[in-house]
N, C-alpha and C positions, 0 to 999 in steps of 0.2 A: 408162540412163546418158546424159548430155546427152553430146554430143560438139563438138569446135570448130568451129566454120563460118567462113567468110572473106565482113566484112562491106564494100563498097563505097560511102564515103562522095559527096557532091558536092564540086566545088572550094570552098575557102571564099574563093580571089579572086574566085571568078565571082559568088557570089552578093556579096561586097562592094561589086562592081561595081554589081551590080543594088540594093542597099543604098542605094548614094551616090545612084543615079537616082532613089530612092525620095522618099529628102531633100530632092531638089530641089525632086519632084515636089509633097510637102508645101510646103513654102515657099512655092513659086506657088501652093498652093490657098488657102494661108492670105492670099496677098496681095490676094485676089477672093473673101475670104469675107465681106467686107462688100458688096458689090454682088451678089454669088450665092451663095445658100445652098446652092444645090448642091457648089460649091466647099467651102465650111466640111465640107460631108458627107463628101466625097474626102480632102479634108485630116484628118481624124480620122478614116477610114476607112485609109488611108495612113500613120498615124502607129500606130492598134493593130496593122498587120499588118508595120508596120518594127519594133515592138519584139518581135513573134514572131521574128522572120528572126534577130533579134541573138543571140536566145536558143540557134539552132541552132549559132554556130559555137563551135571548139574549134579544139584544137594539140596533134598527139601527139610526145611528146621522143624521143628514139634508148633502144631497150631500154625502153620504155612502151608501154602497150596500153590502148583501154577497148572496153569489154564494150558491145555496143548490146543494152538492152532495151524492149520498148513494151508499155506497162501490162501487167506481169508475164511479157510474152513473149522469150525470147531470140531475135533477130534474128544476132547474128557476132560479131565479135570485130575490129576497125580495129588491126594492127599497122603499118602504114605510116606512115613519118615523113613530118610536115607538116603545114599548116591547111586545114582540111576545113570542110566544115556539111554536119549532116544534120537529119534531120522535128526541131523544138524541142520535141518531145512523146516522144523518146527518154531514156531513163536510159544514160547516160553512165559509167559507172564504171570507174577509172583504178585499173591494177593495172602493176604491176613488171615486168619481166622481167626486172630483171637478177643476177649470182649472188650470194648473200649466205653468209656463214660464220655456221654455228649450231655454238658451243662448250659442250659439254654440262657439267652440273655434274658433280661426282664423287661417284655413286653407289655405297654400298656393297651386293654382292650378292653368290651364292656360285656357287664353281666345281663344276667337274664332281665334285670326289670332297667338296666340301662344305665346303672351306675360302673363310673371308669373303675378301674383295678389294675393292680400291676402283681404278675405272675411270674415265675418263671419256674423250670420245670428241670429233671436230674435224667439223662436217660441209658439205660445199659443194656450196649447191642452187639449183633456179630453177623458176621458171615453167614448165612446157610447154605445156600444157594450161589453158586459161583459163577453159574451160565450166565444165569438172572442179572448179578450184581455188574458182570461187564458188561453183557448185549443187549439186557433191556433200559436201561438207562445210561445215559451220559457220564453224568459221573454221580458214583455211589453215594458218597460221602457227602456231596452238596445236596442229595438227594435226601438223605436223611433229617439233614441241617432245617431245610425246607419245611417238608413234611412233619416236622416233630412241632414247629411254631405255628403251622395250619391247623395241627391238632390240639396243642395247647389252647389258638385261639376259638374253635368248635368245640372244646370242653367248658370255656368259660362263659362263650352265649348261652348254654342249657340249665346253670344251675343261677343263683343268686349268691352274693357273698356272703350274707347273711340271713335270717329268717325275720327277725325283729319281732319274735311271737307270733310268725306266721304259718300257722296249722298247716298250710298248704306246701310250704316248703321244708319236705321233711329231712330234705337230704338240701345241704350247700357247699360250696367252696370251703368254706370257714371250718365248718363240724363234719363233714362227709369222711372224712379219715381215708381208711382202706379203701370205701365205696369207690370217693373219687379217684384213687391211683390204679384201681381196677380200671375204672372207664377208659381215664387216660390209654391205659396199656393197651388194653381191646384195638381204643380208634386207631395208635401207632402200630399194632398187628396189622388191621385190615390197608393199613396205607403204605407200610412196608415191605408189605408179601412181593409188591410185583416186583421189586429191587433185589428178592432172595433175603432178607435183612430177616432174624431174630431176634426179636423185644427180649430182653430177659428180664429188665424190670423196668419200670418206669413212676414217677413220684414226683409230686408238688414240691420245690425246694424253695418256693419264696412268693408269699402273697399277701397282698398289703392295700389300700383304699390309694385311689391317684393324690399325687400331693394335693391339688386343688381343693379336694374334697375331704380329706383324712379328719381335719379337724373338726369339719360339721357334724362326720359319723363318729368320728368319739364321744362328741355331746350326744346324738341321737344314742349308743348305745350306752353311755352312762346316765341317762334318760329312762330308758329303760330298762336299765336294771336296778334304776331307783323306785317304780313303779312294782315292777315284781316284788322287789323288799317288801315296800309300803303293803302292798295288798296280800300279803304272808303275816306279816305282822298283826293288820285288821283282822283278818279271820282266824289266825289267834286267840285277841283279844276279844273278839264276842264268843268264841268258846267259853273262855276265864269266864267270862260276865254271866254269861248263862251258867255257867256252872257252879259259879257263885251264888247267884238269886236262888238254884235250886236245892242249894245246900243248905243255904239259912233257911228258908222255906221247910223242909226237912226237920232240921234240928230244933225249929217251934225256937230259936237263939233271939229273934226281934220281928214282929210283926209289920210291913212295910204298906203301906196303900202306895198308891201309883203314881202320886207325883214325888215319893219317896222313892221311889224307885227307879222312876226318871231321871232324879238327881245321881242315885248312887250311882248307875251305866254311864252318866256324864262323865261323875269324876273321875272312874276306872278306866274310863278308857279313854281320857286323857292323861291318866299314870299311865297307862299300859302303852298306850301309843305317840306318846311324848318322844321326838330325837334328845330331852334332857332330861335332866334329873330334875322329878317336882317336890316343890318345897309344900308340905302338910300344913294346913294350918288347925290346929286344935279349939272344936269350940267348947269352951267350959260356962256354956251358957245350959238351961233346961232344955 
């Protein structure tokens, strides 16, 4: 596996410098090359070795980097801002460093018990590794592209979209928050390392039930959170009731025998647990 090396370019004022002298140096030959052919020699001998020089210089911008190669050999990697020259018979390739946001499409894939879902995910990444990102892979950038929907879809086989009151699933797509955008991160760490690639953050940006299905699990989840209600409510209302019976009981207020008392938890907790408003009816009988 290549690894990054740190490459030391020459000033590119100093050879500029040495450039201009060169110029000069031409001119004066050319000006004595009709009296001395020696001269004419210097002077084109000086003019093919100034448009070598020219060739070596370059300019690296803040958060840019190029790669030095020499026929086919990796020499480093020139991250330091400013103008440089080096040998003009180096390959030069100017690569990125700085972070870019890859927005994935919305993939449909299935969860852990095998219901469809459509996903998609935010990713924020960079350069690290510079050897890596050119020589171990083809191309970086489709690499990432790749790999970030392989993990997306290996995050969504492990959890469930939802839990549906199910103890066992403590952590889902749906409620996992942080949890799940840790995960995410981790898998897109371990599967970008060989590309040199930096995760800096990575996040669920979009998830939702497959159309096919969306409409069945709205009823199963408004289903369910009509059952929770309901069974909050009941246990509730046999609080009241017992807290009731115990009170009167207590306060010696009206003595009840048992099928009186059958009736009164009837009634209560058909008020209590009524979705309406109940109408009392008053007996003005003994």
């Amino acid at each position: 596996m290549q690894k990054e090396q740190t490459f030391k370019p020459g000033s590119g004022w100093v050879m500029l410098t040495v450039l201009a002298l060169m110029i000069v140096g031409i001119v004066l030959a050319f000006r004595n090359a009709v009296e001395s052919p020696i001269a004419l020699a210097a002077g084109i001998a000086l003019s093919v070795l100034a448009s070598l020089l020219m060739i070596g210089f370059f300019i690296i911008e803040p958060n840019n980097a190029r790669v030095m190669v020499l026929f086919g050999t990796y020499k480093g990697t020139v991250k330091e801002n400013g103008f440089f020259w080096a040998n003009p018979f180096f390959s030069r390739k100017l690569i990125s460093l700085r972070a870019r946001n890859f927005n994935s499409e919305r993939i449909k894939v299935n969860d852990r018990i095998g219901n469809p879902v459509e996903i998609a995910s935010v990713i924020v990444w960079q350069v690290k590794e510079t050897a890596k990102a050119l020589f171990e892979v083809d191309d970086f950038k489709a690499y990432v592209i790749l790999q970030s929907e392989a993990a997306v879809r290996s995050l969504a086989g492990k959890y469930s979209y939802d839990d549906f009151g199910d103890e066992h699933d403590k952590i889902t797509l749906r409620g996992g928050g942080q949890v799940i955008n840790d995960e995410l991160e981790k898998e897109l760490v371990e599967r970008l390392e060989l590309a040199g690639i930096h995760v800096i953050e990575a996040r669920i940006s979009h998830l939702a039930y497959a159309p096919e299905i969306a409409g069945a699990m709205l009823q199963r989840q408004q289903a369910s959170a009509i059952v929770a209600a309901r069974t909050k409510i009941v246990d509730g209302a046999v609080g009241m009731v017992e807290m009731a019976l115990q009170r009167l009981a207590e306060k010696e207020v009206v003595h009840l025998d048992n099928d009186r008392k059958a009736a009164m938890v009837s009634n209560l907790m058909v008020v209590l647990c009524s979705e309406k408003s109940t109408t009392p009816i008053v007996n003005a009988g003994a």
